[in-house]
C-alpha positions in Angstrom: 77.1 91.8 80.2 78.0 88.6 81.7 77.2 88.0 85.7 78.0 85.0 87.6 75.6 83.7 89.2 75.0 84.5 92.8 72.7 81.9 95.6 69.1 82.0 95.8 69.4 82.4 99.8 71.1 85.9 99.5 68.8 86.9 96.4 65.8 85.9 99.0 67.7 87.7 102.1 68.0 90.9 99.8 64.6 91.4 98.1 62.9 91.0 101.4 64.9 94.5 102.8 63.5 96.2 99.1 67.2 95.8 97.4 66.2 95.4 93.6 69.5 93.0 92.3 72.8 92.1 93.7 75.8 91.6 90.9 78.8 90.0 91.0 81.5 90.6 88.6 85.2 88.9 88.1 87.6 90.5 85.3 90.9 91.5 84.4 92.0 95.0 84.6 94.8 96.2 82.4 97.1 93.1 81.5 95.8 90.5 83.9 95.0 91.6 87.3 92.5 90.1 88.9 89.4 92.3 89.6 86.1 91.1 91.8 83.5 93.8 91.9 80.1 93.3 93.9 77.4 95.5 93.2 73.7 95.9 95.8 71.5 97.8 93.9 68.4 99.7 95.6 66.7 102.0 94.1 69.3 103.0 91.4 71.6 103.5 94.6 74.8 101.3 94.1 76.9 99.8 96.9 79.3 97.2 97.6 83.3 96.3 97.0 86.0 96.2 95.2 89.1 93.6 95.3 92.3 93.2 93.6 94.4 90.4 92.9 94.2 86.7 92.9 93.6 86.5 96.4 91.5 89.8 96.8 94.5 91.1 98.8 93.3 95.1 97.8 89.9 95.9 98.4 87.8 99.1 98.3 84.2 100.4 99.2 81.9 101.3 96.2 79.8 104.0 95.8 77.7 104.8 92.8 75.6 105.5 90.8 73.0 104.6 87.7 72.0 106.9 84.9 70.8 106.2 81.6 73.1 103.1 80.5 76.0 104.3 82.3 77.2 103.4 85.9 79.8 105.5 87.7 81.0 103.8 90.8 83.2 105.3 93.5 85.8 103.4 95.4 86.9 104.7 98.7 89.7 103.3 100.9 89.3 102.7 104.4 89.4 106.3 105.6 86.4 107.1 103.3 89.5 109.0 100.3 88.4 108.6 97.0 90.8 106.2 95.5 89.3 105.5 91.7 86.4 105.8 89.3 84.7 102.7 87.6 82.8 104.3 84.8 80.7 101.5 83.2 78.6 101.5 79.7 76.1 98.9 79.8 75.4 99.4 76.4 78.4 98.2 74.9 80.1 96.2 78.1 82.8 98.7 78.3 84.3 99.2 82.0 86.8 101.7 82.5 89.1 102.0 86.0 90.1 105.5 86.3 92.8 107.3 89.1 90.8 109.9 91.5 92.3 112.6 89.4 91.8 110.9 86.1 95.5 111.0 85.0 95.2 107.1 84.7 93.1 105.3 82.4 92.7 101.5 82.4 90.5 99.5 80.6 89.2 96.1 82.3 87.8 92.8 81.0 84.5 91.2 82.2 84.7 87.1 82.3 82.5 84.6 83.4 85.0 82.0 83.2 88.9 81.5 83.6 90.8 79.8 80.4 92.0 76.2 82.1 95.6 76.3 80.3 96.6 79.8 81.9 98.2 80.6 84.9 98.6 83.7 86.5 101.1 84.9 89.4 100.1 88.6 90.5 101.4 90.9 92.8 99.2 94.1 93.9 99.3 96.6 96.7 97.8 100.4 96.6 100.5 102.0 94.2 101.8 99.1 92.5 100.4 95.8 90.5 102.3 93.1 88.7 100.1 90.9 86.5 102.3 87.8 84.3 100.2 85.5 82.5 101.4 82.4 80.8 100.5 78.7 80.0 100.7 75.7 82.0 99.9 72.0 81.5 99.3 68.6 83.5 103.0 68.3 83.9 104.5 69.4 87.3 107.7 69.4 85.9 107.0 72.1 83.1 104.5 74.0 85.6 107.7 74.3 88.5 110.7 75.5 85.2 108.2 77.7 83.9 106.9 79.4 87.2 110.6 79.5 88.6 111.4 81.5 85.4 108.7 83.9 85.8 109.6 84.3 89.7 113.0 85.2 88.8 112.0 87.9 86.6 109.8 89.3 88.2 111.4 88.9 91.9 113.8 92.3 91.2 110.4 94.6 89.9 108.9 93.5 93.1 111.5 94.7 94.9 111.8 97.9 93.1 108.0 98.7 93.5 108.4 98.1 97.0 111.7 100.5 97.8 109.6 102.9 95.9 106.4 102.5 98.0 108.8 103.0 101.3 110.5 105.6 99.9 107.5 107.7 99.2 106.0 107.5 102.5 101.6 107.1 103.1 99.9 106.4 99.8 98.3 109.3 97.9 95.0 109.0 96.5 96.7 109.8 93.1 99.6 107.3 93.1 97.4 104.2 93.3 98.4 102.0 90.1 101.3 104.6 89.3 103.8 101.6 88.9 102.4 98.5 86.8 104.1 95.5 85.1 102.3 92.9 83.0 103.4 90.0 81.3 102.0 88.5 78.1 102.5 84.9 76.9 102.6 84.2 73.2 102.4 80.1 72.3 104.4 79.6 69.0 104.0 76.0 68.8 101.9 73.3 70.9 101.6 69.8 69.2 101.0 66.2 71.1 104.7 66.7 71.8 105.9 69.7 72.0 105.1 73.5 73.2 107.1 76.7 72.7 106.8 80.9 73.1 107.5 83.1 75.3 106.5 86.0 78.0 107.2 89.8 77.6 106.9 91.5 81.0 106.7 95.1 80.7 107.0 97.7 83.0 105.6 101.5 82.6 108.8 102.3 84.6 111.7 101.1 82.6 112.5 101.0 78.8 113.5 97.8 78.9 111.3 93.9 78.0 112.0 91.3 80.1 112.1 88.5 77.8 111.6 84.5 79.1 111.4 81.6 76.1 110.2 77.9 76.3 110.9 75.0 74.7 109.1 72.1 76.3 109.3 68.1 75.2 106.3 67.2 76.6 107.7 63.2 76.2 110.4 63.6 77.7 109.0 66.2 80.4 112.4 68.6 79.9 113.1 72.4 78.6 114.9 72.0 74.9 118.3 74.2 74.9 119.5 74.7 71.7 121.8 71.4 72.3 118.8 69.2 72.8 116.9 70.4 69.5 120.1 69.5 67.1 122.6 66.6 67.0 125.3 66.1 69.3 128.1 66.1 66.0 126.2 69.0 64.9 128.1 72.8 65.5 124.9 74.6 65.6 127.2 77.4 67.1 128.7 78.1 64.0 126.1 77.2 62.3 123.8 80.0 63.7 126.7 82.3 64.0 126.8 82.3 60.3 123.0 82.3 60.1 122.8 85.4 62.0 125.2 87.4 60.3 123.8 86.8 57.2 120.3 87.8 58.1 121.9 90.8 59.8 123.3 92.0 56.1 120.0 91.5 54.8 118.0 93.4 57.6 120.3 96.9 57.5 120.3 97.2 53.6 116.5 97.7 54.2 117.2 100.5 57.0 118.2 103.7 58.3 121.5 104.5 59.4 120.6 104.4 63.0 118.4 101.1 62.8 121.0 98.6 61.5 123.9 100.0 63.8 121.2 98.8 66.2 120.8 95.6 64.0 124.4 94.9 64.0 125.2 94.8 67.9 121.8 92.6 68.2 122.5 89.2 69.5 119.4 87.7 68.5 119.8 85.2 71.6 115.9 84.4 72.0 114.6 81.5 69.8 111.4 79.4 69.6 109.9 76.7 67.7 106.9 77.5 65.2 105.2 75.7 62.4 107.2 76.5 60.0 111.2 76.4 61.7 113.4 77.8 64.8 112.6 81.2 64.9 115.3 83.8 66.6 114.6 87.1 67.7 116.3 90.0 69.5 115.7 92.5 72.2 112.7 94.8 72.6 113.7 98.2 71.2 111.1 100.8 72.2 111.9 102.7 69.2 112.4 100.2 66.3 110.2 97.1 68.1 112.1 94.0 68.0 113.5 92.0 64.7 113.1 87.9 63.7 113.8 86.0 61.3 113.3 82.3 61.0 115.7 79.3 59.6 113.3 77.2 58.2 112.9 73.4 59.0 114.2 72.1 55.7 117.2 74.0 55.8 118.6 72.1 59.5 116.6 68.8 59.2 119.3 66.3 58.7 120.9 68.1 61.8 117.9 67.7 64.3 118.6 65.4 67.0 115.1 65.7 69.0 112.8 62.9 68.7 110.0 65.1 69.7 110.4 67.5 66.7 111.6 65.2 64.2 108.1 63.2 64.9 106.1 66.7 64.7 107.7 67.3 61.3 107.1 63.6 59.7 103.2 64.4 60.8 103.0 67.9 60.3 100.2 68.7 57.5 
């Protein structure tokens, strides 16, 4: 297990009043969220905290206890009400947060260090946490787009989780965590140039995936819409129109009966770059998962009007 490292004056301060270690730990519980735990052992007795979020904005006593290669550590709020249940196994680094009555299971993450191209924004109070990761350069421009985008989305579950927290009245020991939404980044493409993907925020209390794509010229410090990736005399509208329809007839041949009526009222309207072409893909459906398909870079070259992907294909290996 990975610890960071904590000062010598404290270590001193400590193993003069007979406390055998002091352990710090920083992870990521279930998607993203930020989790700091500190842990004063003496004797085998375990104490310390527990905080949540970016900012530590949540935090909780811990209680616990050692046995064997196992810890189990209590966190109480501040009226002493069992809130959650660490249950660690040294053995293998697995940490577990559990709910008071167990009906919520979340695996977290021990890290020594942060990744330095990922930003995270995070919003956590006792029944709710929002965790959206996604990538960010030494570019203020991209960095302000990209983090406006995610603010946008996110701005309405916020609000949701909060109507819900008001509408339910004093937090129960068993509702902590009950509403969660994280948001995973996925980079397609990232060349001297250019960088592409997108972030899937889902939330345990809708269906639906939020869905936010990037396409970012790095040169020329601007998102690429579909009109900035192709020619100006080019009618990629038609063009794509046709695409999609065809790729559509080839998807529901493959299908049941239920699937490609789904297939055929998809709009397909998200698209990224990758190595290989423009890849287009359509809503999240939590039954048949989401459909792609890619039009391949030879097929549109002599309609590409960006100097930043035209230069990534000529030195493309």
């Amino acid at each position: 297990m990975t610890f960071l490292a904590v000062t010598l004056a404290i270590c001193t301060n400590i193993a003069q009043s007979g406390v055998e270690s002091v352990q710090y730990i920083s992870g990521e519980i279930y998607g993203g969220l930020p989790i700091q735990i500190a842990l004063i052992n003496e004797n085998g007795v375990l104490q310390g905290w527990s905080k949540y979020g970016s900012s530590g904005q949540l935090e909780f006593k811990i209680e616990g206890e050692i046995t064997g290669d196992e810890m189990t550590l209590f966190e109480f709020d501040e009226d002493h009400i069992l809130s959650g249940i660490l249950e660690v196994r040294t053995e293998d680094d697995k940490w577990m947060w559990n709910s008071s009555d167990y009906s919520s299971n979340l695996p977290i993450t021990v890290n020594s260090t942060g990744s330095t191209d990922i930003q995270a924004v995070d919003f956590v109070t006792f029944n709710s946490y929002i965790s959206v990761k996604y990538p960010f350069l030494d570019d203020e421009v991209f960095n302000r787009a990209i983090g406006d985008k995610i603010s946008g989305a996110i701005k309405e579950i916020i609000e949701e989780y909060e109507r819900k927290e008001l509408a339910h009245g004093p937090a129960g020991s068993n509702k902590r965590f009950a509403n969660r939404a994280i948001g995973i980044h996925k980079i397609t493409l990232d060349s001297d140039d250019l960088l592409s993907g997108s972030v899937d925020i889902y939330d345990n209390q809708k269906a639906e995936v939020v869905t936010l794509i990037f396409t970012y010229d790095k040169a020329k410090r601007e998102l690429l819409d579909l009109d900035k990736i192709f020619k100006k005399n080019f009618n990629y509208s038609f063009f794509l129109k046709q695409y999609i329809n065809q790729k559509k007839q080839d998807m529901v041949g493959l299908v049941s009966q239920t699937e490609a009526a789904w297939i055929k009222e998809e709009k397909f309207n998200y698209y990224v770059l990758t190595k290989g072409g423009l890849k287009f893909f359509g809503d999240h459906n939590t039954i048949f998962g989401r459909r792609s398909f890619m039009v391949p870079y030879h097929e549109i070259a002599s309609s590409i009007g960006s100097k930043s992907l035209i230069n990534y294909l000529k030195n493309r290996k």
